[in-house]
MIRO-122902 format. One record per residue (C-alpha): residue in three letters; x, y, z. Coordinates in steps of 0.02 Angstrom, whole numbers, plus 32768, in hexadecimal, padded with zeros to 4 digits. Layout:
N
ALAXYZ/...
END
This chain:
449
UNK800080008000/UNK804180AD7FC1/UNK804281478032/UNK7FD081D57FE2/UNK802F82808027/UNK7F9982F9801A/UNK7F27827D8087/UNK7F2582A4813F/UNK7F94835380ED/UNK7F1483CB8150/UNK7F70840D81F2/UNK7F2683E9829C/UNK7F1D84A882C6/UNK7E8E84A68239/UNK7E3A84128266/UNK7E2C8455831C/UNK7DE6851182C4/UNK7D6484BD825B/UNK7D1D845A82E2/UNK7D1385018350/UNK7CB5856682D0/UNK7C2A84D782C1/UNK7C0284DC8377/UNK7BFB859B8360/UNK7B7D859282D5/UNK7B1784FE830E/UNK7B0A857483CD/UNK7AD08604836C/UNK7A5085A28306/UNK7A18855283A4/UNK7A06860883FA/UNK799B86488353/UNK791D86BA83AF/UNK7870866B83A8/UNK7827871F839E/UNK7860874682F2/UNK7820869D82AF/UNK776D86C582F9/UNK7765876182A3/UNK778F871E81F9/UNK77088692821C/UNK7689871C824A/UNK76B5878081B1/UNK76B786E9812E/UNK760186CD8182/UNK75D5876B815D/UNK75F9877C80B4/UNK75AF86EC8090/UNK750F872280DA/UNK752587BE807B/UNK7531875E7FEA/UNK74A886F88001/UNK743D878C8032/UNK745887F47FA6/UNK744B87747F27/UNK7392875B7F65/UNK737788097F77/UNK73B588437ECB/UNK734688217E35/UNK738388287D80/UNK7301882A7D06/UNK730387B87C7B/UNK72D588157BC0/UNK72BA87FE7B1E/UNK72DD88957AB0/UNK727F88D27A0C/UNK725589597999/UNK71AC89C179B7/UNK71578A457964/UNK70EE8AD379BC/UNK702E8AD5795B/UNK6F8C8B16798C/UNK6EEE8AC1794A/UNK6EEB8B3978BA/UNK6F7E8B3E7840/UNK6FA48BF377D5/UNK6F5C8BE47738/UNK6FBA8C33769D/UNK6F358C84761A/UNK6F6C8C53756B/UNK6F388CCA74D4/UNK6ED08C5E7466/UNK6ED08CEE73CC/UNK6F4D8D63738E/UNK6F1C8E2A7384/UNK6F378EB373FB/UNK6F0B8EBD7494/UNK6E9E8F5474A1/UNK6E528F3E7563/UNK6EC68F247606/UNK6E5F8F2A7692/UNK6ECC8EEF7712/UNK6F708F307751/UNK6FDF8EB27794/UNK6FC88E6A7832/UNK6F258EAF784E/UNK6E958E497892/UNK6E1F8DEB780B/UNK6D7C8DA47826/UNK6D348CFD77D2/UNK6CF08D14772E/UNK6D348DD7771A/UNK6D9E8E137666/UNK6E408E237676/UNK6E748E5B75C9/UNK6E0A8E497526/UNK6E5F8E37747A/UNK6E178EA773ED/UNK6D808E5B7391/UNK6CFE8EAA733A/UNK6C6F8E9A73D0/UNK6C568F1A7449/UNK6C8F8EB17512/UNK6C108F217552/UNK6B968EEE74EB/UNK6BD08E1E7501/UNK6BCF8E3675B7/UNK6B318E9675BD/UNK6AE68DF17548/UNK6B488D6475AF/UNK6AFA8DA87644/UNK6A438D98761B/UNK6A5C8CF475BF/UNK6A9A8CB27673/UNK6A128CEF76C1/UNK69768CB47654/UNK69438C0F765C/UNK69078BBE75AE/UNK68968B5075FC/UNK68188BA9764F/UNK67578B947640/UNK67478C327600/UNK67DA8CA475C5/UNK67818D387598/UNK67668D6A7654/UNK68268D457662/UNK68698DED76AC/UNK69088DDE7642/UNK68FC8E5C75C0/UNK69848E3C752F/UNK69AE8EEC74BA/UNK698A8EE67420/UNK6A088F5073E3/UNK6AC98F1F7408/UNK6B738EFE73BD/UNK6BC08E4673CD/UNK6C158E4C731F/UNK6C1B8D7F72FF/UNK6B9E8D62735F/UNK6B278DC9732A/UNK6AB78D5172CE/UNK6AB58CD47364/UNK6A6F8D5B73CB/UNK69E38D9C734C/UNK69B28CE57327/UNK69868CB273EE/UNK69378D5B7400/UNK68D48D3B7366/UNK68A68C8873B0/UNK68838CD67464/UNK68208D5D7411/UNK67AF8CD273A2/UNK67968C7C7447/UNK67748D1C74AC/UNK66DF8D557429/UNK66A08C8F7428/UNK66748C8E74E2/UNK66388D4974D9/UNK65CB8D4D7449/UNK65888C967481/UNK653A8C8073D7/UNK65198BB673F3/UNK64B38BE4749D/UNK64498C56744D/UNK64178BED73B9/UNK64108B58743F/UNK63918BC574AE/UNK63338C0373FC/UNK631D8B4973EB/UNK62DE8B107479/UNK625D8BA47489/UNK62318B6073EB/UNK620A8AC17419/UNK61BF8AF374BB/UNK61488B58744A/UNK611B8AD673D2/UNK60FA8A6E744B/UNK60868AD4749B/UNK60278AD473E3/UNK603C8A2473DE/UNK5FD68A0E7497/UNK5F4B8A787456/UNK5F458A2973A6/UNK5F2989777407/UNK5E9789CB7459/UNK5E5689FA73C7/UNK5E82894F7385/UNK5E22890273E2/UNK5D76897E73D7/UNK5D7C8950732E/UNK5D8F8892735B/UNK5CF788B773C0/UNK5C9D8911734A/UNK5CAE888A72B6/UNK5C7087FD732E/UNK5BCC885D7337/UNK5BCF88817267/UNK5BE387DD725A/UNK5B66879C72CB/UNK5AE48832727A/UNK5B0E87CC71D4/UNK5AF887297203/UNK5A638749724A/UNK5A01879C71C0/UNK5A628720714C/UNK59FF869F71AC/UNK594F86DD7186/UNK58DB86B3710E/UNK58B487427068/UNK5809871E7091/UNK582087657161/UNK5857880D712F/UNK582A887970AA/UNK58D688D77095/UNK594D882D7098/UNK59CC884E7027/UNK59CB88F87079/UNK59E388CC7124/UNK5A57883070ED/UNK5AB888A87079/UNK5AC9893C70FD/UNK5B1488BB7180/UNK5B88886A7107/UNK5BCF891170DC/UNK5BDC895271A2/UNK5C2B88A171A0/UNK5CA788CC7133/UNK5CCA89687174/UNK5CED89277218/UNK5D6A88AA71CB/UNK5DC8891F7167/UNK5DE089A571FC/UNK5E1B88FD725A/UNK5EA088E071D2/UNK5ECE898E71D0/UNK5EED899C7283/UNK5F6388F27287/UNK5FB5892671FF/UNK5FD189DF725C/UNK601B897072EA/UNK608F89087278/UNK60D189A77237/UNK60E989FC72E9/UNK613C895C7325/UNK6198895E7290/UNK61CE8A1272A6/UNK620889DC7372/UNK627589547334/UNK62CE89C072C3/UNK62EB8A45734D/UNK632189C473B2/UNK6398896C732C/UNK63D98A3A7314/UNK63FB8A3B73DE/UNK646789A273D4/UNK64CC89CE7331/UNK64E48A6F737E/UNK652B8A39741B/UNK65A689DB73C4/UNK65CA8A677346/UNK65F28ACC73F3/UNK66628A567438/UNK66D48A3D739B/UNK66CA8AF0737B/UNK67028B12742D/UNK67898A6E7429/UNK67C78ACA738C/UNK67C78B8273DA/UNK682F8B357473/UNK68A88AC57405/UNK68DA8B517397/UNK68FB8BD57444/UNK69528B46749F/UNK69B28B267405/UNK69EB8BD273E0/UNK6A028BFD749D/UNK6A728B6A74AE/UNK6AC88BAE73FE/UNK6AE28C4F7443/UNK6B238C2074E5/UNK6BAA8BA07495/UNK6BDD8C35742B/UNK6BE38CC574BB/UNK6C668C387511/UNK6CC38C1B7487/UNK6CD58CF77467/UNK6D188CF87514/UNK6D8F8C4F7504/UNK6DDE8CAF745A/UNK6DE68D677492/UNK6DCE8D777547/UNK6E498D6175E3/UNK6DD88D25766B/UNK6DF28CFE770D/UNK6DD88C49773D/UNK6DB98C7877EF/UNK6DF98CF8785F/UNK6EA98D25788B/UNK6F2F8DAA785E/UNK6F658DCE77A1/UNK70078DB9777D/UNK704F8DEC76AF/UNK70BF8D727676/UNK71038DED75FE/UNK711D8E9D75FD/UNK70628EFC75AE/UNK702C8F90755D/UNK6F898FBA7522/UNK6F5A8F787457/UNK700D8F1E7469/UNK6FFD8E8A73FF/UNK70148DD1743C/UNK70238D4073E6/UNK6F968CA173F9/UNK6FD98C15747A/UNK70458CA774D7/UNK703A8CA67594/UNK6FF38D5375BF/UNK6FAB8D597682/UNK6FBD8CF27700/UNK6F2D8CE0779A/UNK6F778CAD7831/UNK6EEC8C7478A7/UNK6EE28CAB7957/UNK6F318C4579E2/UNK6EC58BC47A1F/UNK6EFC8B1F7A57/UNK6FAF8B0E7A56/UNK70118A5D7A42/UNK70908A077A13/UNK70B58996798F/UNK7152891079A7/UNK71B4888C7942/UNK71F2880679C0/UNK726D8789797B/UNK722386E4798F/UNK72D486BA79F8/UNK72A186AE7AC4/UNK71E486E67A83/UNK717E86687AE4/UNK71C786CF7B8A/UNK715487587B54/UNK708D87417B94/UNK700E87CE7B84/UNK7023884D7C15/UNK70E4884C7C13/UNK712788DA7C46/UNK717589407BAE/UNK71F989D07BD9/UNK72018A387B25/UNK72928AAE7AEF/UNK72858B237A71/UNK72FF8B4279E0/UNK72C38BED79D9/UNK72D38C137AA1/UNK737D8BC27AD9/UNK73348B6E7B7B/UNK73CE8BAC7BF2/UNK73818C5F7BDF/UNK72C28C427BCD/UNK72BA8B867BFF/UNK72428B007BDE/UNK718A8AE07BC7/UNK71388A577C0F/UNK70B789E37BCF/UNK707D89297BBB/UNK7058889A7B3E/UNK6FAE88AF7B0F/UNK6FC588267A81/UNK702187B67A1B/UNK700D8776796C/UNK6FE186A0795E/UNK705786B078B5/UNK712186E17899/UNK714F875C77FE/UNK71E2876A77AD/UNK7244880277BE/UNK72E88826774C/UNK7375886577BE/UNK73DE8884771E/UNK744387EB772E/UNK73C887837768/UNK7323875C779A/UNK72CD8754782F/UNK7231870B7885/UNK71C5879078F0/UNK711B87977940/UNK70B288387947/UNK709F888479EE/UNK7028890A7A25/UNK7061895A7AB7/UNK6FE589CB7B28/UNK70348A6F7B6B/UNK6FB58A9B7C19/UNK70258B327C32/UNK70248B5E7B6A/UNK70D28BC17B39/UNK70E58BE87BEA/UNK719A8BA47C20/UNK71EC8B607CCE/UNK72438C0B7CE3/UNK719D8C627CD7/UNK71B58CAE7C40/UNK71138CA97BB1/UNK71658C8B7B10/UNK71118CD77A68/UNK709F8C677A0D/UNK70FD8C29794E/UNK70988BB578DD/UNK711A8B1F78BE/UNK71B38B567938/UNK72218AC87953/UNK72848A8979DF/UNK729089D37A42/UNK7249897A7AC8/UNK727689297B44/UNK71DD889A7B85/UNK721B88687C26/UNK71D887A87C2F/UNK722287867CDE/UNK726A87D47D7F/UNK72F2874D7DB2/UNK735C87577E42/UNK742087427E49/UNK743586977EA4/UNK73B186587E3A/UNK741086847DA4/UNK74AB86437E02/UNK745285A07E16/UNK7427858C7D69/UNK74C3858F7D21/UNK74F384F97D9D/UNK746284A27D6B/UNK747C84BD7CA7/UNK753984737CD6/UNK74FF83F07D32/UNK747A83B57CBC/UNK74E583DE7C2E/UNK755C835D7C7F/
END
């Protein structure tokens, strides 16, 4: 066996100094104040709690983000010119109040708008189809100026007029009523004429029984025979004739009734196609005229769908000429019901249930300064669409969010009303707390495992 030199090479003076210092540094562990290590239990226990605490206490909502548009439930309307000319009536400036119905500009034509309005207004107020139209207390004038529509106008009044002088000259009633006197009268000859009918029924019974019985004696019983028997026979006679007479007097009155009475039934359907033909031709040309009067205002008149502000979509002089299918005006309704109107990627959609919260920032107010309106889900479309994001495309569903507090924000500040302003949303589907977000990571780990 060899002799290694560097084993055992360590000098006892070192041995003896290394051994010291471990006694000194096992004494000092063993004097480690139990104080200190209390306090750094306490304050591990404490943050802990802490910990736990706030991570109950803290919510952080989850959201799903989208685009929204501000609306109300009427849209501005942009009036298209449907002619070319000049435009030779402005009577709106912009931004002044408009009412339903009213002109905003007319483009030259050859009628008179006074006239056409004047006209328009009493055809919407008479009514075609009443009983009686002549004691109608719309009066038309006879005399106006509606350049195209001119022989429209003239042709109803001519109709209303024909039907007006029907019902007030009433010619059918009085020949009805001549009639029937008529009849009443010959039947008051016919009565009497069967009274006298039948005197003369009476009186040829007795001729006849005069004759019979002087035709029944003997020449030898009476000296004047054939004068008695020829005396009878002619009262006979007599008798019968004024009886035929008298019938036939009655056949003729009779005769004379029926006729009347076939007039009174003929007439009353001459009446009624005269009247069905009166009222065909004024509902006809009323309808005629009215069609026309709405197609004058679709070609030469701005109108007002309903009532808002004017707005000129292009600067206007008066007789300045436009060009047909050139937006003129523009109507912006008054603010009514304001909403919103969202795209929600389909992506974490089913979160979203009607009466989530929605928190809505403007592009138009930067939310930091003005801050954010709040509203909720009122609905949500059954159906995706497709929306082009430029590179691709995109399932959304249509959301219509309700605004309670309208354009009035968190800061308190009331933003002004914009048809279509843009901006997104935020629908917050569910307030989640920290440790429960904490714990659902470790759960996705441990079931991803």
């Amino acid at each position: 066996m060899k002799w290694n030199p560097r084993k055992n090479s360590r000098k006892p003076e070192e041995e003896v100094e290394d051994k010291r210092r471990s006694e000194e540094i096992n004494e000092i562990i063993e004097r480690m104040p139990m104080t200190f290590g209390r306090w750094v239990a306490v304050a591990f226990f404490i943050f802990t709690a802490l910990l736990l605490l706030f991570g109950w206490i803290i919510k952080y909502p989850d959201t799903v983000t989208g685009q929204i548009k501000i609306n109300s439930s009427h849209a501005p309307v942009k009036l298209v010119a449907n002619t070319s000319g000049n435009i030779h009536e402005i009577l709106f400036a912009p931004q002044q109040e408009v009412s339903q119905g009213e002109y905003i500009a007319v483009v030259d034509n050859p009628a008179v708008t006074t006239d056409v309005q004047a006209v328009i207004g009493l055809i919407g107020a008479f009514d075609p189809n009443e009983k009686r139209v002549s004691e109608s207390r719309v009066v038309f004038p006879e005399r106006v100026s509606l350049g195209d529509l001119n022989l429209k106008y003239y042709s109803f009044l001519t109709s209303l007029k024909n039907k007006t002088d029907h019902e007030k000259d009433n010619i059918y009633e009085k020949q009805r009523k001549s009639l029937l006197d008529d009849i009443g009268w010959k039947q008051s000859i016919l009565s009497e004429s069967q009274k006298l009918l039948s005197i003369a029924e009476e009186k040829l019974e007795i001729s006849r029984k005069w004759f019979d019985k002087y035709a029944s004696l003997s020449k030898d019983e009476i000296v004047t025979y054939e004068y008695e028997v020829d005396r009878s026979k002619s009262d006979l006679l007599s008798a019968r004739q004024e009886e035929q007479n008298l019938k036939k007097e009655l056949a003729s009155i009779r005769m004379q009734i029926m006729e009347n009475e076939n007039r009174l039934n003929q007439l009353q359907i001459e009446q009624r196609e005269r009247e069905r033909q009166l009222q065909l031709d004024l509902l006809t040309t009323y309808h005629d005229l009215n069609d026309n009067l709405k197609a004058w205002e679709q070609k030469y008149v701005f109108k007002a769908p309903f009532s808002g502000k004017v707005e000129y979509l292009k600067f206007l002089t008066e007789n300045q000429f436009v060009q047909a299918g050139e937006e003129i005006f523009g109507v912006v309704p008054k603010e009514s019901n304001i909403f919103g109107q969202m795209l929600l990627p389909s992506v974490g959609a089913g979160k979203v249930k009607v009466g989530s919260r929605v928190t809505v920032k403007l592009d138009n107010y930067p939310y930091m300064e003005y801050g954010s309106i709040e509203g909720k889900v009122a609905s949500i479309s059954l159906l995706t669409q497709p929306q082009n994001t430029g590179q691709s495309s995109i399932d959304t569903y249509l959301l219509l969010v309700e605004l309670p507090d309208q354009l009035k924000t968190n800061y308190g500040e009331i933003l002004d009303f914009q048809h279509e302003i843009g901006g997104y949303a935020d629908i917050i589907v569910k307030e989640r707390r920290l440790i429960q977000r904490l714990f659902d990571n470790l759960k996705y780990r441990t079931k991803d495992k």
